[in-house]
C-alpha positions in Angstrom: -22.3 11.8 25.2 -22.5 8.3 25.5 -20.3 6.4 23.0 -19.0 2.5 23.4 -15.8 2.5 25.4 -13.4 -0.4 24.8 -10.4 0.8 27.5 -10.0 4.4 27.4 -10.2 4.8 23.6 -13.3 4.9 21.7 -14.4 1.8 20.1 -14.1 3.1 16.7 -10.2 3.8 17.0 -9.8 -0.2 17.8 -10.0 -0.8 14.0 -6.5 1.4 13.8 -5.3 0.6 16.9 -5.3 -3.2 17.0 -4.7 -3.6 12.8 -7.8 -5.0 12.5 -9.4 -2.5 9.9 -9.1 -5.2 7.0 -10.7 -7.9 10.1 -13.7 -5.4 10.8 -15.0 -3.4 7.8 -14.1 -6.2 4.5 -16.6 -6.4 2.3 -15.5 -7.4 -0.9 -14.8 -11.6 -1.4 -11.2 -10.6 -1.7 -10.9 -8.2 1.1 -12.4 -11.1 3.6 -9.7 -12.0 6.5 -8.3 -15.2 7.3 -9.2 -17.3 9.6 -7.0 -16.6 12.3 -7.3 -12.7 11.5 -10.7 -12.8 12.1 -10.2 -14.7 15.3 -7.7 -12.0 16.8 -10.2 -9.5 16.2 -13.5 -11.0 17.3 -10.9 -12.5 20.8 -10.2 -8.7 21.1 -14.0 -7.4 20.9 -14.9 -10.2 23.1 -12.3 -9.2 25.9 -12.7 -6.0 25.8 -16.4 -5.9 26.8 -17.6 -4.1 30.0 -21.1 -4.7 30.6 -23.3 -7.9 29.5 -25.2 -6.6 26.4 -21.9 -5.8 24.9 -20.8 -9.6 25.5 -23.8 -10.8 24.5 -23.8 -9.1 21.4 -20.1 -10.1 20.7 -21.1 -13.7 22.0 -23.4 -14.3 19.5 -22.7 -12.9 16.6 -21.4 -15.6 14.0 -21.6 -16.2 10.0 -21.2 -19.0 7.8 -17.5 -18.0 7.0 -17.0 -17.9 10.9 -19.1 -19.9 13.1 -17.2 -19.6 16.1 -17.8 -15.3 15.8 -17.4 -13.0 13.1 -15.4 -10.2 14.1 -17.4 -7.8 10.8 -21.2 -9.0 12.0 -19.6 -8.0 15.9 -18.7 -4.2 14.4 -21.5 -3.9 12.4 -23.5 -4.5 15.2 -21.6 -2.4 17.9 -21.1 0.5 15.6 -24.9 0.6 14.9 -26.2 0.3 19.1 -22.9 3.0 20.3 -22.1 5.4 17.5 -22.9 8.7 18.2 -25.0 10.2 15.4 -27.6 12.5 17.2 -27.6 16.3 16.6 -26.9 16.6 20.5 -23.9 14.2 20.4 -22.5 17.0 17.5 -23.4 19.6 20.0 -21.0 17.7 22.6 -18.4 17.2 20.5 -18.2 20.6 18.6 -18.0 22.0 22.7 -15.7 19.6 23.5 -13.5 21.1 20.5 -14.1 24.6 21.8 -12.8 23.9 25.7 -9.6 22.1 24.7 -6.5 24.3 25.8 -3.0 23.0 26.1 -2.3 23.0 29.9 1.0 24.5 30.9 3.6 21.8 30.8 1.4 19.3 28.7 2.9 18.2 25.5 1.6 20.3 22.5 1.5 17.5 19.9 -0.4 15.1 22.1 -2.9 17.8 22.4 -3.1 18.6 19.0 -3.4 15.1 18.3 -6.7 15.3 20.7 -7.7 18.5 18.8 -7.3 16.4 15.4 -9.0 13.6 16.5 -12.2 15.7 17.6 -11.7 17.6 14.1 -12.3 14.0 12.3 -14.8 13.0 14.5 -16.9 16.1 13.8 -15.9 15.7 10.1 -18.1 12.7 10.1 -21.2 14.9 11.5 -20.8 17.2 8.4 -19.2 20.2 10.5 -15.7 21.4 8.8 -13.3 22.3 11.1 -10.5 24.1 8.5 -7.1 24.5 9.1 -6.9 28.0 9.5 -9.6 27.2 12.2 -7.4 24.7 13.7 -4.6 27.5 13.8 -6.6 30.3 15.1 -7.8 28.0 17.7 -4.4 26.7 18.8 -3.2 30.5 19.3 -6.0 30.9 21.1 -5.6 28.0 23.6 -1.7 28.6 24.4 -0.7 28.7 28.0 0.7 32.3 29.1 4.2 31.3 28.9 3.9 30.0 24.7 3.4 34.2 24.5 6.5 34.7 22.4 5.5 31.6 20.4 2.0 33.0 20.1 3.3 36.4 18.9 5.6 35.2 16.3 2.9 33.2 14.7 1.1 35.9 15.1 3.0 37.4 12.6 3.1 35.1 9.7 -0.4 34.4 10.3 -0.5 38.2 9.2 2.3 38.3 6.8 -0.3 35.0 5.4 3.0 32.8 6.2 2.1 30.5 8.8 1.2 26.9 7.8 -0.3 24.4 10.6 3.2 22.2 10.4 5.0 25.3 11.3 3.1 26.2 13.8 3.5 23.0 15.3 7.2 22.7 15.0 7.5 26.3 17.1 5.6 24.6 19.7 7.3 21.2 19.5 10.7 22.9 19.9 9.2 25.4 23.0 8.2 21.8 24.6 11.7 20.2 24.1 
C-alpha cells in the first residue's frame, strides 16, 4: 500500500502529532492560524519531505494569507496525491488488521494501540471493526504464556462481563 510517509508515521498522524490540526485543516475565518502557526507547520511539511515531488509540492504551495507557504493548500494537496482510498488499499489494511498478534514480550497496549489505529483507519473506508471484534481478536492474538489471561476473559466474555478496558487492564498488569 503505498501511503505518504513523513518519518515512520503516516502523514496523516502529523496533524496530531505536531499540534498542527488547527494549522492544517481550518476552514472557517475564525479557525485560520496565526502567522507563525502556520509557519511551524508548513517548516515541518517542508522538512520532512523525502523525495522531490513532495518538496516541490510543499515548495510551492502559497495563498494570499501566506505567501511565503500555506501549510492548509500543502495538506490539501498531499492528502489528495498519498491518501489511500482504493478498494485494494482497504483490502491491505483490513489484512494488515487480521495478522497483527502481540509477540511474546512486546507490550500489550502499544499493540493495541497499533490494532486501534488500523481500526480508525479502516473506519474511514466504511468497514466497522466493533469492539467485541476488537476483543475476540485480541484473545485470539495472545502469545501462549497470556493462557491464564486468555481463559479468564474467556469467562466473562461468556458470563457477557468482559469490557475492552478490562480486558486491557488484565493484560497491562500480566506485562508489568
Amino acid at each position: 500500500m503505498k501511503i505518504g510517509i513523513i518519518g515512520l508515521k503516516p502523514l496523516w498522524q502529523l496533524q496530531e502529532i505536531r499540534g498542527y490540526r488547527k494549522a492544517l485543516i481550518a476552514d472557517e475565518e475564525e479557525d485560520m492560524p496565526t502567522a507563525e502557526i502556520n509557519l511551524k507547520a508548513y517548516n515541518d511539511l517542508l522538512l520532512s519531505c523525502q523525495d522531490n515531488v513532495t518538496f516541490e509540492i510543499v515548495e510551492e504551495a502559497t495563498s494570499e494569507m501566506f505567501k511565503e507557504g500555506d501549510a492548509r493548500v500543502v495538506w490539501k494537496i498531499l492528502k489528495k496525491k498519498f491518501k489511500a482510498t482504493t478498494g485494494a488499499a482497504k483490502v491491505q489494511l483490513k489484512l494488515e488488521f487480521q495478522q497483527m498478534t502481540l509477540e511474546e514480550g512486546e507490550d500489550p497496549d502499544e499493540w493495541i494501540n497499533k490494532l486501534q489505529l488500523v481500526r480508525r483507519r479502516l473506519r474511514v473506508f466504511g468497514t466497522d471493526i466493533s469492539e467485541d471484534d476488537l476483543i475476540l481478536h485480541i484473545l485470539n492474538n495472545l502469545p501462549k504464556t497470556s493462557e491464564t489471561t486468555e481463559e479468564i476473559c474467556e469467562d466473562d466474555l461468556t458470563r457477557g462481563v468482559l469490557t475492552f478496558e478490562t480486558l486491557r487492564e488484565r493484560l497491562r498488569a500480566k506485562f508489568r
